[in-house]
mmCIF file as gemmi writes it, N, C-alpha and C atoms, coordinates in Angstrom:
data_model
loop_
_atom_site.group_PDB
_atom_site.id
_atom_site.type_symbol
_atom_site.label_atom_id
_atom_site.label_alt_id
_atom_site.label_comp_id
_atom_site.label_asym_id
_atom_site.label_entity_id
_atom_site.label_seq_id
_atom_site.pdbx_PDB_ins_code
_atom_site.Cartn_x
_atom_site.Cartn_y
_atom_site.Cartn_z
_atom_site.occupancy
_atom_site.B_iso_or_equiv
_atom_site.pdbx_formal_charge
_atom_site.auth_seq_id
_atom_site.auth_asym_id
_atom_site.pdbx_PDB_model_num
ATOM 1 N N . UNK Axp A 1 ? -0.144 -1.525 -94.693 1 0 ? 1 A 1
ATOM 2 C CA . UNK Axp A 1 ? -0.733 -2.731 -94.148 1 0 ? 1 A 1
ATOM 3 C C . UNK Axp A 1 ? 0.295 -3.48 -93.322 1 0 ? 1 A 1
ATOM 4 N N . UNK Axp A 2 ? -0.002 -4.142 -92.187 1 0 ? 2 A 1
ATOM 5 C CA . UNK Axp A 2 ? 0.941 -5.033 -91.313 1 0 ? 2 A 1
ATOM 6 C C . UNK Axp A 2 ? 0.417 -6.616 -91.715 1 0 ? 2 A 1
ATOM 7 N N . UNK Axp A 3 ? 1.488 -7.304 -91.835 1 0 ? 3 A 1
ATOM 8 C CA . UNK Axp A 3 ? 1.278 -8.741 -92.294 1 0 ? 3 A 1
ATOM 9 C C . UNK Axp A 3 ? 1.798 -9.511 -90.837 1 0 ? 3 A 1
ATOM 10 N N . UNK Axp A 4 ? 0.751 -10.296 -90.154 1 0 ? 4 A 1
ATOM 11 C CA . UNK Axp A 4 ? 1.667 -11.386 -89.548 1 0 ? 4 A 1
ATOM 12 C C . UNK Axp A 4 ? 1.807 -12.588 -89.925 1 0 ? 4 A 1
ATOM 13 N N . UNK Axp A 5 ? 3.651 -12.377 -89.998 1 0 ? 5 A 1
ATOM 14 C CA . UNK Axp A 5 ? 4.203 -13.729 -90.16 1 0 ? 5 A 1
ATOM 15 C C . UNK Axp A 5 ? 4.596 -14.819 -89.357 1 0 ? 5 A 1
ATOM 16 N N . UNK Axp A 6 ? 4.458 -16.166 -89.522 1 0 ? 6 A 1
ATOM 17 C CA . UNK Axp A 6 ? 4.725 -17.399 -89.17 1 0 ? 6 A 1
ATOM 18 C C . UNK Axp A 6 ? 5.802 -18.469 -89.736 1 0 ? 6 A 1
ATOM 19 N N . UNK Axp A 7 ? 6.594 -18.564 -89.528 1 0 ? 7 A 1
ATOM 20 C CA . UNK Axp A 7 ? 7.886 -18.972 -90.426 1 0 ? 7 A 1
ATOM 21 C C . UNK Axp A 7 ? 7.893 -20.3 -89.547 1 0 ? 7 A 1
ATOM 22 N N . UNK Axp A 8 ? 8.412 -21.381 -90.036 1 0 ? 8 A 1
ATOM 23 C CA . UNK Axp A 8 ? 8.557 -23.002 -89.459 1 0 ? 8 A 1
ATOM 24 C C . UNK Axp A 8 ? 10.063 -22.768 -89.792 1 0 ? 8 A 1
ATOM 25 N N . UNK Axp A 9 ? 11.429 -22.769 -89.185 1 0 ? 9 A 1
ATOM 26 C CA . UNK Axp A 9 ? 12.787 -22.775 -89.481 1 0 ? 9 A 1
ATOM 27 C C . UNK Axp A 9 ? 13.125 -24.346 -89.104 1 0 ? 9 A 1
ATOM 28 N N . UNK Axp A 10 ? 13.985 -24.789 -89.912 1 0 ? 10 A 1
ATOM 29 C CA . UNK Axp A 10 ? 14.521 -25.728 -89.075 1 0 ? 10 A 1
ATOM 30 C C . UNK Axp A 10 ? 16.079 -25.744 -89.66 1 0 ? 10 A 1
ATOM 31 N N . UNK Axp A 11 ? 17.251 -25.996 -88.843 1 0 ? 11 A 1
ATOM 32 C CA . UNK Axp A 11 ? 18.286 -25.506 -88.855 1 0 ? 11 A 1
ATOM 33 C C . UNK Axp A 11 ? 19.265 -26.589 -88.384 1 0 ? 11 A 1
ATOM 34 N N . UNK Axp A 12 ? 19.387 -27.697 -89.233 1 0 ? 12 A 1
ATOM 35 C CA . UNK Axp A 12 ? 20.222 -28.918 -88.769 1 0 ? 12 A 1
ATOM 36 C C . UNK Axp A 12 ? 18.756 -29.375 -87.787 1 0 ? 12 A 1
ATOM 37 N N . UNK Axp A 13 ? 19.412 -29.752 -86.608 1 0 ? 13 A 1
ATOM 38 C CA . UNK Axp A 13 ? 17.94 -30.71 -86.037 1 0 ? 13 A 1
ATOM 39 C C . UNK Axp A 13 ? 17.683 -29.635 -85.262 1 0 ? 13 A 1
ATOM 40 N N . UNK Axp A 14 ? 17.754 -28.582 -85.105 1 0 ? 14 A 1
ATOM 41 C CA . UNK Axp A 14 ? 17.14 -27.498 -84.564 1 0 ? 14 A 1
ATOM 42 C C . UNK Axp A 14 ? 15.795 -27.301 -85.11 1 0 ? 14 A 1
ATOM 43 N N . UNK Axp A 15 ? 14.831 -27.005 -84.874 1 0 ? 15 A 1
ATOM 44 C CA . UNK Axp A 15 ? 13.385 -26.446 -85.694 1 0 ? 15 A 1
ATOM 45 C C . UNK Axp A 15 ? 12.765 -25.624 -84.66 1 0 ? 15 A 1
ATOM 46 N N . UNK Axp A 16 ? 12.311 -24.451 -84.857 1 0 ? 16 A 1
ATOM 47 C CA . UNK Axp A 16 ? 11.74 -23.54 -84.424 1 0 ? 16 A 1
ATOM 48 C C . UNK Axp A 16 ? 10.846 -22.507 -84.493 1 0 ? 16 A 1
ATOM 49 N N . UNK Axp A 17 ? 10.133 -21.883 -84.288 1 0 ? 17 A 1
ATOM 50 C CA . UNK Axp A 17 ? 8.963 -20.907 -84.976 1 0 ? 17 A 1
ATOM 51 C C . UNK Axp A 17 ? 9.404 -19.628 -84.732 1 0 ? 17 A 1
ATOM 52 N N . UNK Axp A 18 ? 9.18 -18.546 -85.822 1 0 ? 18 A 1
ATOM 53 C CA . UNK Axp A 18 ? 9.78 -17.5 -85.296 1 0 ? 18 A 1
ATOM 54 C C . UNK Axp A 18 ? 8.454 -16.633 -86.039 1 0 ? 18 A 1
ATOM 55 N N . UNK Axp A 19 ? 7.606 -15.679 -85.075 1 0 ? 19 A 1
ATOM 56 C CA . UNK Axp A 19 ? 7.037 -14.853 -84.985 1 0 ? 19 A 1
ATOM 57 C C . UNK Axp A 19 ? 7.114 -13.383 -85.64 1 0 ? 19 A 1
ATOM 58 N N . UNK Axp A 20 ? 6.347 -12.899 -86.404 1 0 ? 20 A 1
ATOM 59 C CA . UNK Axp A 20 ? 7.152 -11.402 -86.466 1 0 ? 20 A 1
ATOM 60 C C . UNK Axp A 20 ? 5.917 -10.85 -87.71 1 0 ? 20 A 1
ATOM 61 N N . UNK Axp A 21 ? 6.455 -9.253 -87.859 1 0 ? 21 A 1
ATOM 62 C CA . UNK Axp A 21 ? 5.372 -8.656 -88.244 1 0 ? 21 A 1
ATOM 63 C C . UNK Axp A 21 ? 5.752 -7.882 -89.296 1 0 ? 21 A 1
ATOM 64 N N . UNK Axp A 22 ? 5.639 -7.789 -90.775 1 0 ? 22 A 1
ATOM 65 C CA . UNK Axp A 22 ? 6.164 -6.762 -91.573 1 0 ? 22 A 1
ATOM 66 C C . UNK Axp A 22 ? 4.9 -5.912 -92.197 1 0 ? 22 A 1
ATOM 67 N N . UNK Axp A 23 ? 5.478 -4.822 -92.093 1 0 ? 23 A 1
ATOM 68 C CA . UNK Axp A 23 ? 4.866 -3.263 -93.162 1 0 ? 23 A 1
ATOM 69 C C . UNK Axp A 23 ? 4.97 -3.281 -94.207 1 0 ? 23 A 1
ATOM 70 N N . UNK Axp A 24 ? 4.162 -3.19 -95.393 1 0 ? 24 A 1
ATOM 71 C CA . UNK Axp A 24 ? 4.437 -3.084 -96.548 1 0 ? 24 A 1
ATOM 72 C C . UNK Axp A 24 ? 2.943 -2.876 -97.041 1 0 ? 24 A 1
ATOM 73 N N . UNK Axp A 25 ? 2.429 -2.852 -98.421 1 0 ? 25 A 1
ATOM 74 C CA . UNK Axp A 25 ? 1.523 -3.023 -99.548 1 0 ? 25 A 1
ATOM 75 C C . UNK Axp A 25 ? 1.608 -4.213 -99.707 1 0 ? 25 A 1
ATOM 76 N N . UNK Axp A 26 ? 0.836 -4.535 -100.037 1 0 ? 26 A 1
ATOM 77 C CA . UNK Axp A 26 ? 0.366 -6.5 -100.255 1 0 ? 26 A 1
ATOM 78 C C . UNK Axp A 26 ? 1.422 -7.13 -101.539 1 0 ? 26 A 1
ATOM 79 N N . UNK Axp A 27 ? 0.775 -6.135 -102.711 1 0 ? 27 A 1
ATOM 80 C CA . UNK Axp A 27 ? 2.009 -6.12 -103.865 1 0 ? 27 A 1
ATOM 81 C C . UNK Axp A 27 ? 3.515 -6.372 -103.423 1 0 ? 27 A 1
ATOM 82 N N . UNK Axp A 28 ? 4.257 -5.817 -102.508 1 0 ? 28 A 1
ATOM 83 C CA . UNK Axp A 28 ? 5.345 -6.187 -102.204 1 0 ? 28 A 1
ATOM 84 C C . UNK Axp A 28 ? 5.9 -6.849 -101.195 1 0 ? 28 A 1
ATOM 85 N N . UNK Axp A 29 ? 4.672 -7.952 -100.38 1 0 ? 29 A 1
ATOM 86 C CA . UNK Axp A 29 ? 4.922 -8.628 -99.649 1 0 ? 29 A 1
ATOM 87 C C . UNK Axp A 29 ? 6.017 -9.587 -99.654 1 0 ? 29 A 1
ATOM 88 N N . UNK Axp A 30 ? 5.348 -10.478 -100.788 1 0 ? 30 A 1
ATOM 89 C CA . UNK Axp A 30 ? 6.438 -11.761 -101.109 1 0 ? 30 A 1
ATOM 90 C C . UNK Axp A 30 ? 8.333 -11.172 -101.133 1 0 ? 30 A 1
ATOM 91 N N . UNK Axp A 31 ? 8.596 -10.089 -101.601 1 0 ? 31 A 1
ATOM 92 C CA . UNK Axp A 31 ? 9.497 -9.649 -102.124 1 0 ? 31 A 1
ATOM 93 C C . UNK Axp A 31 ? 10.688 -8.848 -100.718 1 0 ? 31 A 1
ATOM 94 N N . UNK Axp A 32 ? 9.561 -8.643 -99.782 1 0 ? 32 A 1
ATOM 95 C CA . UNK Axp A 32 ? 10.093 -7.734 -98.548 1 0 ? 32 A 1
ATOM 96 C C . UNK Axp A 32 ? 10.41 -9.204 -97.595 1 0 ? 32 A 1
ATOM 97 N N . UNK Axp A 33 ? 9.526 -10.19 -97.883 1 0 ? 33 A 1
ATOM 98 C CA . UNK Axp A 33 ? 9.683 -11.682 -97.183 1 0 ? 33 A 1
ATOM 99 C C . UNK Axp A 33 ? 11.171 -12.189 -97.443 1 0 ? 33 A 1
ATOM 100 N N . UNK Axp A 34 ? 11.637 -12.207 -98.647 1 0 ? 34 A 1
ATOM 101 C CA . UNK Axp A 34 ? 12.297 -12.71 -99.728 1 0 ? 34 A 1
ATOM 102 C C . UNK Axp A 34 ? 13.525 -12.213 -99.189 1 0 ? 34 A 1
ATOM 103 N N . UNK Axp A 35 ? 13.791 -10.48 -99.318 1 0 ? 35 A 1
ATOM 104 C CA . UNK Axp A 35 ? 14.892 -9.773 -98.852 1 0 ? 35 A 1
ATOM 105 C C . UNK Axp A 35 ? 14.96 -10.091 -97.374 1 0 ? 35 A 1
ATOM 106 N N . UNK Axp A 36 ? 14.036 -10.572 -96.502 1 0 ? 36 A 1
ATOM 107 C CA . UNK Axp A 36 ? 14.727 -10.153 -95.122 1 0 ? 36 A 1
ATOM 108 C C . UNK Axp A 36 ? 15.014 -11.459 -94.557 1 0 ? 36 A 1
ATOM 109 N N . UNK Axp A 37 ? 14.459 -12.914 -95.37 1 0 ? 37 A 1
ATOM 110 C CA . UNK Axp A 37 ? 15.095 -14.343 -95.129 1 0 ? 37 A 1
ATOM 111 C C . UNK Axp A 37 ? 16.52 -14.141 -95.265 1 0 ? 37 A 1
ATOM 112 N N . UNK Axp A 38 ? 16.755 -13.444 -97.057 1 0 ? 38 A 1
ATOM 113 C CA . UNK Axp A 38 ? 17.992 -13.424 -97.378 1 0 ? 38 A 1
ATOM 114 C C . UNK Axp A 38 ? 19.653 -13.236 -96.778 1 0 ? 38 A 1
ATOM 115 N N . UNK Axp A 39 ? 18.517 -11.999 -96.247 1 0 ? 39 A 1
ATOM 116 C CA . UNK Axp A 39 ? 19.566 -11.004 -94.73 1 0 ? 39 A 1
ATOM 117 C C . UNK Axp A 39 ? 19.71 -12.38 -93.547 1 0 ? 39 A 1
ATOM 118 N N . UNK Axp A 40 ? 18.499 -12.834 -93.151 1 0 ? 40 A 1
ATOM 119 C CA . UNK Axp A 40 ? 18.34 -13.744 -92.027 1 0 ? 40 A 1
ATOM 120 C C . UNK Axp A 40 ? 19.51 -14.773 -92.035 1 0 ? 40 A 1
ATOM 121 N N . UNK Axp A 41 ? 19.011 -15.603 -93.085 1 0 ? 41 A 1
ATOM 122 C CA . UNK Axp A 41 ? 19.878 -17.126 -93.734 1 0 ? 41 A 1
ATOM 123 C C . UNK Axp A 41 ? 21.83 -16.148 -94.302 1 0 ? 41 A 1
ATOM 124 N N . UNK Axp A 42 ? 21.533 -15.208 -94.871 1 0 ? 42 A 1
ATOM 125 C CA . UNK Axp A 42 ? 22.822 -15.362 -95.675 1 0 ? 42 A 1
ATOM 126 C C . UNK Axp A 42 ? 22.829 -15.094 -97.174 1 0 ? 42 A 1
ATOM 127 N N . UNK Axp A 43 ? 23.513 -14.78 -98.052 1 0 ? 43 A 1
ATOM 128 C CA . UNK Axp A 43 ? 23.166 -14.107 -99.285 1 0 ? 43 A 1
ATOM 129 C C . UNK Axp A 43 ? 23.188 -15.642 -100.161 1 0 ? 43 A 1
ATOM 130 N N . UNK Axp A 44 ? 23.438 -16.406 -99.583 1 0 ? 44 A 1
ATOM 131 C CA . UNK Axp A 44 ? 23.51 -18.12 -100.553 1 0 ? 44 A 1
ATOM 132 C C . UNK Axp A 44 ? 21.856 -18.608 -100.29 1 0 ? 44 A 1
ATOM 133 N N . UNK Axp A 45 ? 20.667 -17.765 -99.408 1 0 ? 45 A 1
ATOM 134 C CA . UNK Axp A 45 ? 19.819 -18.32 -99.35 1 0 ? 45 A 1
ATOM 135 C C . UNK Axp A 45 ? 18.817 -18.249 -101.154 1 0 ? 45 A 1
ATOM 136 N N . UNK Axp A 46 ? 18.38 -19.512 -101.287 1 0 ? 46 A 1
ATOM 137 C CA . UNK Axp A 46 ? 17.344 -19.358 -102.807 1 0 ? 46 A 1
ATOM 138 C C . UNK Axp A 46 ? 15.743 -19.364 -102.214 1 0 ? 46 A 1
ATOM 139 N N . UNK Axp A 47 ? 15.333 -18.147 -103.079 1 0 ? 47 A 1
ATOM 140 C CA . UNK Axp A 47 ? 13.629 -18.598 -102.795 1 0 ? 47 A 1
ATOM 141 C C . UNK Axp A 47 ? 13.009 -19.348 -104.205 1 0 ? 47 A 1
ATOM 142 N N . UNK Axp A 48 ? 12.475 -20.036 -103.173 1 0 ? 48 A 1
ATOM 143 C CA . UNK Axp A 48 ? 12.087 -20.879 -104.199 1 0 ? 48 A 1
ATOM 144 C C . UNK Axp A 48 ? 10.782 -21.435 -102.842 1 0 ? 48 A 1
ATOM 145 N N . UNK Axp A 49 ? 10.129 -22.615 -103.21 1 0 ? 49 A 1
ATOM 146 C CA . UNK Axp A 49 ? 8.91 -23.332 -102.85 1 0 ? 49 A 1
ATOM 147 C C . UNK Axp A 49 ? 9.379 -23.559 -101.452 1 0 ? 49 A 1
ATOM 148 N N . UNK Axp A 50 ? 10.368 -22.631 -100.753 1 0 ? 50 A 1
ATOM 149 C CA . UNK Axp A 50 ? 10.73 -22.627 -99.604 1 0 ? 50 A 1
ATOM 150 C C . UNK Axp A 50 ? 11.653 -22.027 -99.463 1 0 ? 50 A 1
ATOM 151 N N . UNK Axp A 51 ? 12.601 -21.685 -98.597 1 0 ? 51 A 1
ATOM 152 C CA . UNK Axp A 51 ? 13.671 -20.923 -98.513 1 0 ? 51 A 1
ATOM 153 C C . UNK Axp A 51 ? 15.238 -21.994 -97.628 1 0 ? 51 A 1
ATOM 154 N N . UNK Axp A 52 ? 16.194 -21.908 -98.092 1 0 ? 52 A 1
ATOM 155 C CA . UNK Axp A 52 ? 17.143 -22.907 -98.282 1 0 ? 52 A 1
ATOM 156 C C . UNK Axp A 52 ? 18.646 -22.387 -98.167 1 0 ? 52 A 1
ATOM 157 N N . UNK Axp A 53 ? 19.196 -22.225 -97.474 1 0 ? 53 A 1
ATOM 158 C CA . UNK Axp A 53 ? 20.533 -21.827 -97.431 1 0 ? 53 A 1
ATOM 159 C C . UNK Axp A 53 ? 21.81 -23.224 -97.778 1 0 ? 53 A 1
ATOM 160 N N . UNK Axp A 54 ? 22.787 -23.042 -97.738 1 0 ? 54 A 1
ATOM 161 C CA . UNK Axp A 54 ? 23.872 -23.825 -97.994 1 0 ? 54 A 1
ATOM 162 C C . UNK Axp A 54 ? 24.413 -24.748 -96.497 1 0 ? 54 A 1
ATOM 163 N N . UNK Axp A 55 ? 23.597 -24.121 -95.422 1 0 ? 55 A 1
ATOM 164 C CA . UNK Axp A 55 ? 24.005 -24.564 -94.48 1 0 ? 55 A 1
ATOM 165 C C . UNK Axp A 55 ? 22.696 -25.285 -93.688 1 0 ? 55 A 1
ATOM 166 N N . UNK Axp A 56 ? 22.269 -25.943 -94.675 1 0 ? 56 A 1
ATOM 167 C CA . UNK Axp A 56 ? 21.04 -27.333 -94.243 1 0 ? 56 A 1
ATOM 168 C C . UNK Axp A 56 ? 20.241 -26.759 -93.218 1 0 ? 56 A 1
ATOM 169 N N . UNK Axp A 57 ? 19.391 -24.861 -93.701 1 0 ? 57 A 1
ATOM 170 C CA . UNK Axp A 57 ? 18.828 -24.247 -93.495 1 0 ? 57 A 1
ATOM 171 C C . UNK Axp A 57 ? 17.869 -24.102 -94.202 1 0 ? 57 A 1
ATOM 172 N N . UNK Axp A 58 ? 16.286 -24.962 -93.39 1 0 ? 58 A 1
ATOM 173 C CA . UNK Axp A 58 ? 14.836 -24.732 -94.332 1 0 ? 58 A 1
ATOM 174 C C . UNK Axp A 58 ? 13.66 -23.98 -93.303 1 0 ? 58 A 1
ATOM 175 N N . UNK Axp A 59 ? 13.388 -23.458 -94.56 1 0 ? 59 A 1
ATOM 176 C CA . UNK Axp A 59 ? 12.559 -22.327 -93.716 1 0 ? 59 A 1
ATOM 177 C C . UNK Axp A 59 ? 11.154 -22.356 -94.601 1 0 ? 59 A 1
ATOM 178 N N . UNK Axp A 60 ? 9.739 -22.85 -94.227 1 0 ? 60 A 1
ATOM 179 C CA . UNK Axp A 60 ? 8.734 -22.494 -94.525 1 0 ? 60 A 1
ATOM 180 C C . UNK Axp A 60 ? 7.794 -21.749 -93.721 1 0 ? 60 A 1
ATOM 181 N N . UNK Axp A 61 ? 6.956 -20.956 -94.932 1 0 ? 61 A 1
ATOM 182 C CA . UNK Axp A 61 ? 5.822 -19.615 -94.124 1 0 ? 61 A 1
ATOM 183 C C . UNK Axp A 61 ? 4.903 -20.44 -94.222 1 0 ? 61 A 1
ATOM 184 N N . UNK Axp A 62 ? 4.328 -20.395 -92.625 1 0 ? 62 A 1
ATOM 185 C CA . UNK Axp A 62 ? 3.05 -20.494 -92.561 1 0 ? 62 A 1
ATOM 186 C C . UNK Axp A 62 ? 1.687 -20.066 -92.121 1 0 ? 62 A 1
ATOM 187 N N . UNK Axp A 63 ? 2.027 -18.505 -92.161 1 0 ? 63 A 1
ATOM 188 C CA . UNK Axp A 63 ? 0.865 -17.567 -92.015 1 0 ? 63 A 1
ATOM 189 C C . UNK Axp A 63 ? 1.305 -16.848 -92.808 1 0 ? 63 A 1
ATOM 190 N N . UNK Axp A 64 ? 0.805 -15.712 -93.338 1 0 ? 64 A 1
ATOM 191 C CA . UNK Axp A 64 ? 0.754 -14.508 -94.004 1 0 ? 64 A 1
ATOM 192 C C . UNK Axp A 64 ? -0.78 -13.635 -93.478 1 0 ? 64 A 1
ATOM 193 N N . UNK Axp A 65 ? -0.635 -13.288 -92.69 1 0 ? 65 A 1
ATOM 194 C CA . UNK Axp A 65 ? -2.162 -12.941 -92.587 1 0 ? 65 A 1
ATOM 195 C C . UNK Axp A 65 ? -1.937 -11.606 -92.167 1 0 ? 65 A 1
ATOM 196 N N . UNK Axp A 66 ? -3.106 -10.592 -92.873 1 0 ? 66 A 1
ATOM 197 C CA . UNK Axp A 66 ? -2.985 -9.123 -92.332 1 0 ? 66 A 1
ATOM 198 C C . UNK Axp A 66 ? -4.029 -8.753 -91.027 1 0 ? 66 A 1
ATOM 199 N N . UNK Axp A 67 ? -3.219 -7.577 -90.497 1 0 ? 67 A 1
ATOM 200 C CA . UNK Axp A 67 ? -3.396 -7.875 -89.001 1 0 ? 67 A 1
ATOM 201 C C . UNK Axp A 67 ? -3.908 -6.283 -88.954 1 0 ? 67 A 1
ATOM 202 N N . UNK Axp A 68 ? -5.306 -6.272 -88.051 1 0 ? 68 A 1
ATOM 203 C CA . UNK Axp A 68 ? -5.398 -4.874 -87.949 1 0 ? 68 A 1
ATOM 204 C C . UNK Axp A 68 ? -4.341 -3.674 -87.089 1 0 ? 68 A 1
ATOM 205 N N . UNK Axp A 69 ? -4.623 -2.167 -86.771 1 0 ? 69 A 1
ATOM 206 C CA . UNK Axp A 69 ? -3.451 -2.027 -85.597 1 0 ? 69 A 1
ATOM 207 C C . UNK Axp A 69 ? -4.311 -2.067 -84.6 1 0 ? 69 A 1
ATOM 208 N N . UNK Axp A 70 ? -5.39 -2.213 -84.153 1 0 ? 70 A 1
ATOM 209 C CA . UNK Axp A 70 ? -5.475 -3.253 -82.905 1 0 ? 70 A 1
ATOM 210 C C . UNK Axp A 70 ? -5.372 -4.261 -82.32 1 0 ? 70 A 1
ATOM 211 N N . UNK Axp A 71 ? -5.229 -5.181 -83.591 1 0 ? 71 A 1
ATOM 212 C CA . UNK Axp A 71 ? -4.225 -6.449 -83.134 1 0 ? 71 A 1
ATOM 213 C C . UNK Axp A 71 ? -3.093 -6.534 -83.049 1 0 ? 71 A 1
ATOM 214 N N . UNK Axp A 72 ? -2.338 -5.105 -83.924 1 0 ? 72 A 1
ATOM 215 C CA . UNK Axp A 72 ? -1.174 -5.318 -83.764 1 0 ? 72 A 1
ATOM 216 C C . UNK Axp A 72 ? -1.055 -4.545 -82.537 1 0 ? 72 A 1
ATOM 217 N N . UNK Axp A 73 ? -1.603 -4.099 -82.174 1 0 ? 73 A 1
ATOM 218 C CA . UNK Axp A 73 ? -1.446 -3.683 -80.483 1 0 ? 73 A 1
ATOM 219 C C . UNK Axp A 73 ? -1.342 -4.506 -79.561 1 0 ? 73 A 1
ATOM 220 N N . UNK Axp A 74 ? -2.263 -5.418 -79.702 1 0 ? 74 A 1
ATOM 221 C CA . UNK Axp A 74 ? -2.383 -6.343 -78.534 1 0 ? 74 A 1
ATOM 222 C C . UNK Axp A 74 ? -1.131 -7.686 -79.177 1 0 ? 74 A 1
ATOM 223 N N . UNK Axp A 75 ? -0.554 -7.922 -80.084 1 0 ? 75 A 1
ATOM 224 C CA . UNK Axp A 75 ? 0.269 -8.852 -80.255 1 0 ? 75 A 1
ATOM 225 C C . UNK Axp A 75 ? 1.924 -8.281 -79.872 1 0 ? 75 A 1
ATOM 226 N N . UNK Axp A 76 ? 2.193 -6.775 -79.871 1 0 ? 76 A 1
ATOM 227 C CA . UNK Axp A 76 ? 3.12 -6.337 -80.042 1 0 ? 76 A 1
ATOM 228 C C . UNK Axp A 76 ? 4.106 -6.619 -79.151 1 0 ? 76 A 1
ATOM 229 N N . UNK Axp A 77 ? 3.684 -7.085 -78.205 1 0 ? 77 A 1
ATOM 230 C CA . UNK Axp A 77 ? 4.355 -7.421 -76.94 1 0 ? 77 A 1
ATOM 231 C C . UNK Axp A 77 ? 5.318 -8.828 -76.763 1 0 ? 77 A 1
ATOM 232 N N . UNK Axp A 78 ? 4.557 -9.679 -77.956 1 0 ? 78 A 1
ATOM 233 C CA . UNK Axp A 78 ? 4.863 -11.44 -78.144 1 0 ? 78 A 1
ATOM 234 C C . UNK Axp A 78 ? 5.38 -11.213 -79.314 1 0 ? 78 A 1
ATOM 235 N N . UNK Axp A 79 ? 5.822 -10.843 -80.151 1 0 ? 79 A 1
ATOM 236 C CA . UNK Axp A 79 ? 6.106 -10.543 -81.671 1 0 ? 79 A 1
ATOM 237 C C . UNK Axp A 79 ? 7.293 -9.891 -82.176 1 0 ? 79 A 1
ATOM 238 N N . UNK Axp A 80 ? 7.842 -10.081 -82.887 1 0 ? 80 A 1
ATOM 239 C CA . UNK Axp A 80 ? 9.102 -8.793 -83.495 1 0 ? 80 A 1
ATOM 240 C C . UNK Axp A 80 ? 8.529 -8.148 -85.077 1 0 ? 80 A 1
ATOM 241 N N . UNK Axp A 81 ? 8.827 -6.728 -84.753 1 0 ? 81 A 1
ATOM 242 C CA . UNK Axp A 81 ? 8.265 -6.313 -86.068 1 0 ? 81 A 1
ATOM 243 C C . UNK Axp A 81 ? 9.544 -5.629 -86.85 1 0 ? 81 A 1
ATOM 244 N N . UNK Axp A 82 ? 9.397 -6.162 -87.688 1 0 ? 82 A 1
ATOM 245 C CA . UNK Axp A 82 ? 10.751 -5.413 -88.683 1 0 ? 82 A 1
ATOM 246 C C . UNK Axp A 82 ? 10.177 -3.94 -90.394 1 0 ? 82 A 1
């Protein structure tokens, strides 16, 4: 299954949206989310009711939605898929 994600970052007064698309089973969504913030932010990031690094790095999801592969066809172009 392909999930598209919607992440709200904000990074000191930086805030930004970052787009993107992960593969997985539904079961191991949260968990593939989890590992690749971790990688993103830094190994000091905590999940928790948001995601939070040491360096006044907050990050909330705000899509999770599964995406057919014809949408992921037609999105693939605007999107990063990991």
């Amino acid at each position: 299954m392909k999930y598209f994600i919607t992440a709200e970052i904000t990074d000191g007064e930086i805030e930004y949206t970052y787009n993107f698309v992960l593969s997985c089973e539904k079961k191991d969504l949260d968990e593939k989310l989890h590992n690749y913030f971790k990688d993103f932010f830094g190994e000091e990031t905590k999940f928790e009711a948001g995601y939070y690094s040491t360096f006044m790095r907050k990050l909330g999801i705000t899509k999770k939605e599964e995406i057919s592969d014809e949408d992921f066809k037609i999105l693939k172009k605007y999107i990063t898929e990991i």
